[in-house]
C-alpha positions as CSV (number, residue, x, y, z in Angstrom):
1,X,-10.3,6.2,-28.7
2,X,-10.5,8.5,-25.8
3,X,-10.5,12.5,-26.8
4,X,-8.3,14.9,-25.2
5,X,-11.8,16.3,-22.9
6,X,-11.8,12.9,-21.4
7,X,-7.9,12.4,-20.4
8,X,-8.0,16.4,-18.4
9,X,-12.1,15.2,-17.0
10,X,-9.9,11.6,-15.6
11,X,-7.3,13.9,-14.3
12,X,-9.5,17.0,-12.9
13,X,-11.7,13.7,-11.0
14,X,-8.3,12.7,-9.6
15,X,-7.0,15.8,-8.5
16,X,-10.4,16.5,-6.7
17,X,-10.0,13.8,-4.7
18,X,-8.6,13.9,-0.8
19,X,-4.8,13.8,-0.8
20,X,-4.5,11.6,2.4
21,X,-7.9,9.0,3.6
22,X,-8.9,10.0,6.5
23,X,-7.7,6.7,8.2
24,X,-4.7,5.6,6.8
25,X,-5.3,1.7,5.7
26,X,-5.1,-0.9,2.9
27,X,-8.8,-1.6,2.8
28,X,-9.8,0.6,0.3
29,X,-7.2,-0.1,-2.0
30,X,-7.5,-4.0,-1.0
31,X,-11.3,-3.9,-2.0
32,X,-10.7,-1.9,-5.3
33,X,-7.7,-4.7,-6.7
34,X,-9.9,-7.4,-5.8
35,X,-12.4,-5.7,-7.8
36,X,-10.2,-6.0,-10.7
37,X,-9.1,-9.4,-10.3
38,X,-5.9,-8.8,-8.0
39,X,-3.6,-7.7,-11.4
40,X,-1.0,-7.3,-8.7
41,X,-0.8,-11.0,-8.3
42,X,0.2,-11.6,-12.1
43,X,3.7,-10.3,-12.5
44,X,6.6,-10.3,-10.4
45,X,7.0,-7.0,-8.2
46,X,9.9,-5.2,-6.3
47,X,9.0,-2.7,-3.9
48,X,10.9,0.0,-3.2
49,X,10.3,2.5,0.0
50,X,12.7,5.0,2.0
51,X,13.6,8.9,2.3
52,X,15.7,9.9,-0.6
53,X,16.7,7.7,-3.8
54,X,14.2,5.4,-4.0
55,X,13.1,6.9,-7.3
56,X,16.3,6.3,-8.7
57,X,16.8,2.9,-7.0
58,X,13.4,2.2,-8.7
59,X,14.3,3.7,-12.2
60,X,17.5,1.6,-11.5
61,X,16.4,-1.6,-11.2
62,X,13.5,-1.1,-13.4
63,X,16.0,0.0,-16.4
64,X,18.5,-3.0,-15.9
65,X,15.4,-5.5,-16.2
66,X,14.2,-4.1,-19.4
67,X,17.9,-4.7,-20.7
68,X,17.6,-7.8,-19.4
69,X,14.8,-8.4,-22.3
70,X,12.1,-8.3,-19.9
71,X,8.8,-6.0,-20.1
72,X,8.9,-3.9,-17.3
73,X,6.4,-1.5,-15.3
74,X,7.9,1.6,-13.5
75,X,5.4,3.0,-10.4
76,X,6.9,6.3,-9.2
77,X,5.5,9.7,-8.0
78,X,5.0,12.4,-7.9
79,X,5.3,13.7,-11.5
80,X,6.6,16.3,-13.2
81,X,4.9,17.7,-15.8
82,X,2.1,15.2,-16.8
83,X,0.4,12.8,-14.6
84,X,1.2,9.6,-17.6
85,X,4.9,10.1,-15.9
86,X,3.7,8.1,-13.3
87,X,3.1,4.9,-15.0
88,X,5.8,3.7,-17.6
89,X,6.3,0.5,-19.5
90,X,9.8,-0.3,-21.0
91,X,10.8,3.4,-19.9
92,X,7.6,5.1,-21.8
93,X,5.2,6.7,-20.1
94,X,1.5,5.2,-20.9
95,X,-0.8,7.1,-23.1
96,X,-3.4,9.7,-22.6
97,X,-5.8,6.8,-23.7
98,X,-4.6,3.9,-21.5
99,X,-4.7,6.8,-18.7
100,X,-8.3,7.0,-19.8
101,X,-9.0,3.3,-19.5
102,X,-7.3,2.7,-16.0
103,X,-9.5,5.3,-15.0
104,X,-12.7,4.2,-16.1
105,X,-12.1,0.9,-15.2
106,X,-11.4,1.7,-11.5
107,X,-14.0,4.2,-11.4
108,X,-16.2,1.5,-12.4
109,X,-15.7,-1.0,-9.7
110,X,-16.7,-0.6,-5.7
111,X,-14.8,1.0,-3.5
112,X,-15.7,0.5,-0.5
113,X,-16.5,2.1,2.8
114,X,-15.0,5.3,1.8
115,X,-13.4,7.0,-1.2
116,X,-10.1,6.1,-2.3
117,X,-7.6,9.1,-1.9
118,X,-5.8,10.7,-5.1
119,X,-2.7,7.9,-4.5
120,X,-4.4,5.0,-3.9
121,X,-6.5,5.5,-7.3
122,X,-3.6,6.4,-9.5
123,X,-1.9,3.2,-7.6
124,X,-4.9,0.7,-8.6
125,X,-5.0,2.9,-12.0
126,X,-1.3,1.4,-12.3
127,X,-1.5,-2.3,-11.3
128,X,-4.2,-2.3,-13.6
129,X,-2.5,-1.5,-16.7
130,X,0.4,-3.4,-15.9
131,X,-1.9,-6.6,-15.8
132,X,-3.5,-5.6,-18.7
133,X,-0.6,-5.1,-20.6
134,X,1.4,-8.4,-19.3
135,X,4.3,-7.0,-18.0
136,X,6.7,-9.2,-17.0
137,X,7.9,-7.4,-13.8
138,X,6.8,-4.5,-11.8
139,X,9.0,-1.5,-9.9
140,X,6.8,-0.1,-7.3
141,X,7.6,2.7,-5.6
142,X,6.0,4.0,-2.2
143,X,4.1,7.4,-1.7
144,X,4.9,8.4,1.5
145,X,5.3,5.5,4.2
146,X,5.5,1.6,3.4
147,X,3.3,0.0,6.4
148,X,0.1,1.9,5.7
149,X,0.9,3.0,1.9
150,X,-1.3,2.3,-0.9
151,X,1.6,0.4,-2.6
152,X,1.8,-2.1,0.4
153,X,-0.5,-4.3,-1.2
154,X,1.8,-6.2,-3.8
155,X,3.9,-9.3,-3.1
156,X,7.2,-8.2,-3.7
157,X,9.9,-10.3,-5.1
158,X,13.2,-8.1,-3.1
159,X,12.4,-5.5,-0.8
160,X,14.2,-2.2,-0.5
161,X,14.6,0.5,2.2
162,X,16.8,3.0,0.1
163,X,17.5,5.4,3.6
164,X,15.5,7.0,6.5
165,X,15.6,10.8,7.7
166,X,13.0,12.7,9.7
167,X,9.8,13.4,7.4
168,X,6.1,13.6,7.2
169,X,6.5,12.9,10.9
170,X,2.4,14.1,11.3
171,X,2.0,10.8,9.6
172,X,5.0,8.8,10.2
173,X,6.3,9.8,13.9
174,X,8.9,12.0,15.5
175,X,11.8,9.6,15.7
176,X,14.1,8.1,13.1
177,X,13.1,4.5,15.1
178,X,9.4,5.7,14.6
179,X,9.7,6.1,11.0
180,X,12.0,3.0,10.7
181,X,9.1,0.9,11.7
182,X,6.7,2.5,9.1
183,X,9.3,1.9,6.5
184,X,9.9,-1.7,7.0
185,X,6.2,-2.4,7.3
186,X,6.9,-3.4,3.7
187,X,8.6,-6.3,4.7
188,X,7.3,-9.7,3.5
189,X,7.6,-12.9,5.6
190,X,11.0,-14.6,3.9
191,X,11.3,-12.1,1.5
192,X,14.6,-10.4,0.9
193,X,15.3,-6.8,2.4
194,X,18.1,-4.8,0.4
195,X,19.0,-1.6,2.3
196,X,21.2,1.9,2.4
197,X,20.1,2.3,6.3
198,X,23.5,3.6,8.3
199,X,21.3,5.0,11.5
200,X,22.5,2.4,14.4
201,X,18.8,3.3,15.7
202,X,16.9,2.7,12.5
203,X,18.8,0.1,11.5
204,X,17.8,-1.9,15.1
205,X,14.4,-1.6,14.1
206,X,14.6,-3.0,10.5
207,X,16.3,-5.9,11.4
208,X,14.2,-6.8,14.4
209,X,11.1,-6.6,11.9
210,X,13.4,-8.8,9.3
211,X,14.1,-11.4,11.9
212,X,10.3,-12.1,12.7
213,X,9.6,-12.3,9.2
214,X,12.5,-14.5,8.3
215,X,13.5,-12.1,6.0
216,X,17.2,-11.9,5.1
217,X,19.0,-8.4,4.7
218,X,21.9,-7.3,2.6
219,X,23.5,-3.8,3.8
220,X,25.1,-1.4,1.4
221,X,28.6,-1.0,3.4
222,X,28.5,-4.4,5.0
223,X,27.4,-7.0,2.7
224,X,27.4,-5.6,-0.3
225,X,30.1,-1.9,-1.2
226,X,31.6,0.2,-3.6
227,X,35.1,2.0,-4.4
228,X,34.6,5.1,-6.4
229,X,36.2,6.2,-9.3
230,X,35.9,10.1,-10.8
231,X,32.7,10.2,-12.9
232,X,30.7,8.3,-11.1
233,X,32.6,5.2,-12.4
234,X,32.8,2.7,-9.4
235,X,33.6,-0.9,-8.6
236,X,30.7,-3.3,-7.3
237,X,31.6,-6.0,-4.8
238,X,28.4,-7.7,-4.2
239,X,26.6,-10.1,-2.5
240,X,28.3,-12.4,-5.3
241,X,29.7,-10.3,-8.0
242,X,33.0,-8.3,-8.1
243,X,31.9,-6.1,-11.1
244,X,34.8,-3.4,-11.9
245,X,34.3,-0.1,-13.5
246,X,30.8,0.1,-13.4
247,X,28.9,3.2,-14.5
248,X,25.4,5.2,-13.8
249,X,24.8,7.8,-15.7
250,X,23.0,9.8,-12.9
251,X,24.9,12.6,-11.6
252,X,25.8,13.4,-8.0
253,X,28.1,11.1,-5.5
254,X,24.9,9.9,-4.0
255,X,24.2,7.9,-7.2
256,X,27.2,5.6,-6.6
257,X,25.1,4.5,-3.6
258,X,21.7,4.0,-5.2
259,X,23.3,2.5,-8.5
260,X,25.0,-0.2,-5.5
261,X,21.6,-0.8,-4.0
262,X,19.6,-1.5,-7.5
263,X,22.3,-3.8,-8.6
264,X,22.7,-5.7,-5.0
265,X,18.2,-6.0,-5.8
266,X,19.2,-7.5,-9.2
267,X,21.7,-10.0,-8.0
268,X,18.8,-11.2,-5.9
269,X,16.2,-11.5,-8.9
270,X,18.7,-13.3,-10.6
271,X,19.3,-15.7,-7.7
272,X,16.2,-16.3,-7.4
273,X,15.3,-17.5,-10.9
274,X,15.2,-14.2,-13.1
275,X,18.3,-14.1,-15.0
276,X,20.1,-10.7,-15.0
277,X,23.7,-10.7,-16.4
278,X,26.5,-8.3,-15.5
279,X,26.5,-7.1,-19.1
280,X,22.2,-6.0,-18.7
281,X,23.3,-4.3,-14.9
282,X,26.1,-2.2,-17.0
283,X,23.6,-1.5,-19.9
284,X,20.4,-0.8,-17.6
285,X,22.9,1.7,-15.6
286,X,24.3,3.5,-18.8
287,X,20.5,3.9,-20.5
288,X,19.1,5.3,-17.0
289,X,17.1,8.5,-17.4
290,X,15.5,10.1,-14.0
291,X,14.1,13.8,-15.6
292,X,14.9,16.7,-12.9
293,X,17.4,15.1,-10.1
294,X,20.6,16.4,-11.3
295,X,19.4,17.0,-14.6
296,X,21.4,19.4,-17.1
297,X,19.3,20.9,-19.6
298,X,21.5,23.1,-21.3
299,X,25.3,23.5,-21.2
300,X,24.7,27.3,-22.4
301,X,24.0,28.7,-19.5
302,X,24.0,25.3,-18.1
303,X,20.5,24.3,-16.4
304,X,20.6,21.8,-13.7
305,X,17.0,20.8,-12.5
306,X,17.3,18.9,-9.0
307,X,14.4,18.8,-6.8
308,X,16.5,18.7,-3.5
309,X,12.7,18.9,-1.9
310,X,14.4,17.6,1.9
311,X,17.2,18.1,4.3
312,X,19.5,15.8,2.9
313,X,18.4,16.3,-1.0
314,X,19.8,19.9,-0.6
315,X,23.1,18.7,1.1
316,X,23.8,16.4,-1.6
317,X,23.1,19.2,-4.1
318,X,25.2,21.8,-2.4
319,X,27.7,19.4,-2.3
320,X,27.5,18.5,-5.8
321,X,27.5,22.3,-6.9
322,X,30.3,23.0,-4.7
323,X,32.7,20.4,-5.8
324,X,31.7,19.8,-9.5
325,X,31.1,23.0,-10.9
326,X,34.3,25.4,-10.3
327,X,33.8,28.9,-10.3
328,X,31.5,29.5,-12.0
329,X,28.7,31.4,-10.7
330,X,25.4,29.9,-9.9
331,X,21.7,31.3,-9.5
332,X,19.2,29.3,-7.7
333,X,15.7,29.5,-8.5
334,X,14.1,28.3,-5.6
335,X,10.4,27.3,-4.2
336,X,10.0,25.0,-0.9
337,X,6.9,23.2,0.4
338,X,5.4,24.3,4.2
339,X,6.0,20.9,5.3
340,X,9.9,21.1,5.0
341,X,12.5,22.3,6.9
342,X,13.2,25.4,4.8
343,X,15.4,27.1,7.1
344,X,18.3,24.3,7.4
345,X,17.4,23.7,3.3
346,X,18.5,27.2,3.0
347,X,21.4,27.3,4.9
348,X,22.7,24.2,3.0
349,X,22.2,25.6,-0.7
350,X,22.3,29.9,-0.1
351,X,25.8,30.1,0.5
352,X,27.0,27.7,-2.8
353,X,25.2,30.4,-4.6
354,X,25.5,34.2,-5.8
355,X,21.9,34.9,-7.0
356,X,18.6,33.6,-5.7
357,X,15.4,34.1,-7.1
358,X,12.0,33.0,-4.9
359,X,9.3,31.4,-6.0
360,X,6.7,29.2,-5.3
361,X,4.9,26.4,-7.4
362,X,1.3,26.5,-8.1
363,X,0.3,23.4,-5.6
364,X,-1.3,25.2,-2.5
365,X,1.3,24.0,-0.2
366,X,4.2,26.2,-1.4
367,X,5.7,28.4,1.1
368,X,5.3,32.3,0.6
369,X,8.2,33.2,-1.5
370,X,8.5,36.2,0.9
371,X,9.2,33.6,4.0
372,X,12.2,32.3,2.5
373,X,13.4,36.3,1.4
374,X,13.0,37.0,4.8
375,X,14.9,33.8,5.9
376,X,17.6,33.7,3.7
377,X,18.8,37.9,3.9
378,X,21.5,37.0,6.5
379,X,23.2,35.3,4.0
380,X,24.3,38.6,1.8
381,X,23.3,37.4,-1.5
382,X,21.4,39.5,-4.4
383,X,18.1,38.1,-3.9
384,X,14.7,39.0,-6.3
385,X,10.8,37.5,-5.7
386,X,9.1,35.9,-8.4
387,X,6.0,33.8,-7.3
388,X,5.4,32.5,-10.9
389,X,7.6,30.0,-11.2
390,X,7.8,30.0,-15.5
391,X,8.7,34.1,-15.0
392,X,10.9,33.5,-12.1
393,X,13.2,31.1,-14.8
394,X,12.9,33.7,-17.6
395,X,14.1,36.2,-15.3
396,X,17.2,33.9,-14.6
397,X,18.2,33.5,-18.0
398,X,18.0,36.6,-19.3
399,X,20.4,37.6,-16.9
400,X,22.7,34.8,-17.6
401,X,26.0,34.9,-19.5
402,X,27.2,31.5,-21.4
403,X,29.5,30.7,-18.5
404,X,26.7,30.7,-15.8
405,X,24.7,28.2,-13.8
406,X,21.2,28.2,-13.3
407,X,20.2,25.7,-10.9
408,X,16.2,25.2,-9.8
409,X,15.3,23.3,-6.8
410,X,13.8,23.3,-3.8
411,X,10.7,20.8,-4.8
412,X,9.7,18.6,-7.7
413,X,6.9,20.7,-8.6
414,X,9.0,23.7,-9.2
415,X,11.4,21.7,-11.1
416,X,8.0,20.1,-12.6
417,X,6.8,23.5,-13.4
418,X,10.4,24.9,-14.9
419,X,10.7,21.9,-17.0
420,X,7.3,22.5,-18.6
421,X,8.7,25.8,-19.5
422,X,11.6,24.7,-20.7
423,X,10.7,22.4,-23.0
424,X,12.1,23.6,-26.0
425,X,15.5,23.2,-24.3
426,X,15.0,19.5,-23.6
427,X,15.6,16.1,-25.8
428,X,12.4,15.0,-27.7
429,X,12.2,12.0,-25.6
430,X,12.0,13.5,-22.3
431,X,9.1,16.0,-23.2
432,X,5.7,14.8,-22.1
């Protein structure tokens, strides 16, 4: 039994290590699986890469499979308040032991010509306790890319491209066709691509990689499409289901679209020899929990944590608070990384609010609260600094009536952060 010493030693290890390798490449993480006897090739795998939603997508698919009575692994990141968030087994995060144990056990083997980088460790620490705890199926998510990401090494069942927007361009490219082409680097030869892509450009690029590959694709809005109903209710006509009234439990219009996407993946699985029945999709889509994307809470004030850490996360929450909660006013608690673009980020969520306090998160690359003050004063709001993110979410409530929303975004580890805090406020089974 590992002590409580050696789960924070594991993690302060981890977190020493370099965030990105200093060439980009499977090797590494190649060398280190085989070392463990290639877990990765003893369950089934769906990989899951794009801009925004592939967590959810991931969550998704990885929720219906465990109502479909299989054990399931769950691959996501970053966290939010504990690293063990990362790794979950039938919708559980693993244990500060089992953390212990993946560690040790990938510490222990060689690495290589260099040393692995933060993600590709946690990523082997992963695959390794899935193997060792004979999961049936795994849901992997990618860090940042798909051609060159750590994740890239699995054989996946269904492959999904959730949607593409500029980002990480130092490490992905300039261009929308550029990124497109790191992305669908996680297609497999004959393997089947299930995608939310709309860009004409982007989607060019995905299906010329497809067709050498022999991979077949199914587009949300061409092969596969919903119709909306209020409350994110919604009928599925799939690839070969018509499935009405349909439910995810996840809120925001955007969640129609990446409920659509997991359940066109599922069809697939079952297709191809995993059975999935419409009953488990509806089941796996009402038990879905996805802590801090449009996540209330509490109802008095009401809290909704949303991460909204790019460009078109903060449109779909502006759009969210502008059309689902009234009039009732709304102060944002907000902290943005340096390698987004805070100024359009801002000009999407200021002007849905009436108070905005600034913070920052406690990871070195949060931008100066006083840059986004400075930003954001053309847009006539009442506006306070509060770098600490815990006091800048105190300071919200306690000049909250009942009737107001509080709403903290900007980056998951803010939201990380402010959920830590608010843990008190939050169901038993959602505190880590």
């Amino acid at each position: 039994m590992s002590t409580k010493k050696d789960y924070n030693d594991c993690l302060n290890a981890m977190y020493s290590l370099r965030r990105f390798g200093i060439k980009l490449g499977l090797s590494t993480i190649r060398r280190i699986l085989k070392e463990l006897g290639n877990p990765q090739d003893h369950f089934g795998c769906i990989h899951v890469a794009g801009t925004n939603g592939k967590g959810s997508i991931a969550s998704g698919i990885a929720s219906i499979l465990q109502a479909a009575g299989y054990r399931t692994g769950l691959y996501t990141s970053p966290h939010l308040v504990t690293f063990n968030e990362r790794i979950n087994i039938n919708g559980r995060p693993i244990s500060n032991t089992r953390v212990v144990a993946a560690y040790q056990a990938v510490k222990s083997v060689h690495h290589g010509s260099r040393e692995p980088t933060f993600f590709e460790f946690a990523t082997a620490m992963a695959l390794y306790d899935f193997g060792r705890e004979g999961i049936d199926w795994a849901v992997i998510e990618t860090g940042m890319g798909g051609r060159l990401d750590a994740t890239n090494i699995v054989r996946p069942a269904v492959s999904i491209i959730s949607n593409l927007s500029l980002e990480h361009q130092d490490y992905l490219g300039n261009t929308l066709a550029q990124i497109a082409a790191e992305k669908g680097g996680i297609i497999k030869k004959g393997v089947p691509v299930v995608t939310g892509v709309r860009q004409p450009v982007a989607l060019s690029v995905l299906n010329d990689i497809a067709a050498n590959k022999s991979a077949p694709v199914s587009r949300l809005g061409k092969d596969f499409r919903v119709r909306r109903k209020p409350g994110n209710t919604f009928t599925y006509f799939g690839l070969q289901n018509k499935w009405p009234d349909m439910k995810t439990c996840l809120m925001g219009r955007h969640q129609v679209d990446n409920a659509a996407i997991s359940l066109a993946a599922c069809e697939l699985l079952s297709r191809s020899g995993a059975p999935i029945s419409e009953e488990n999709c509806r089941q796996g889509l009402l038990n879905l929990s996805w802590p801090g994307r449009l996540e209330i809470v509490s109802e008095s004030p009401r809290i909704i944590l949303d991460g909204a850490h790019n460009l078109v996360a903060a449109k779909n929450l502006a759009a969210f608070l502008a059309q689902e909660t009234g009039q009732r006013p709304i102060t944002m608690v907000i902290g943005i990384l340096d390698d987004k673009p805070y100024k359009a980020m801002l000009s999407a969520l200021i002007p849905v609010t009436q108070k905005v306090i600034f913070t920052r998160p406690k990871i070195d690359r949060g931008l100066p609260p006083e840059t986004l003050f400075a930003e954001a004063r053309q847009y006539g709001k009442e506006m306070m600094l509060l770098p600490d993110v815990q006091q800048a979410v105190q300071q919200a409530i306690s000049q909250a009536t009942p009737d107001d929303i509080i709403c903290i975004a900007g980056s998951l580890y803010v939201v990380g952060e402010a959920r830590a805090s608010l843990s008190a406020c939050l169901p038993p089974n959602l505190c880590t």
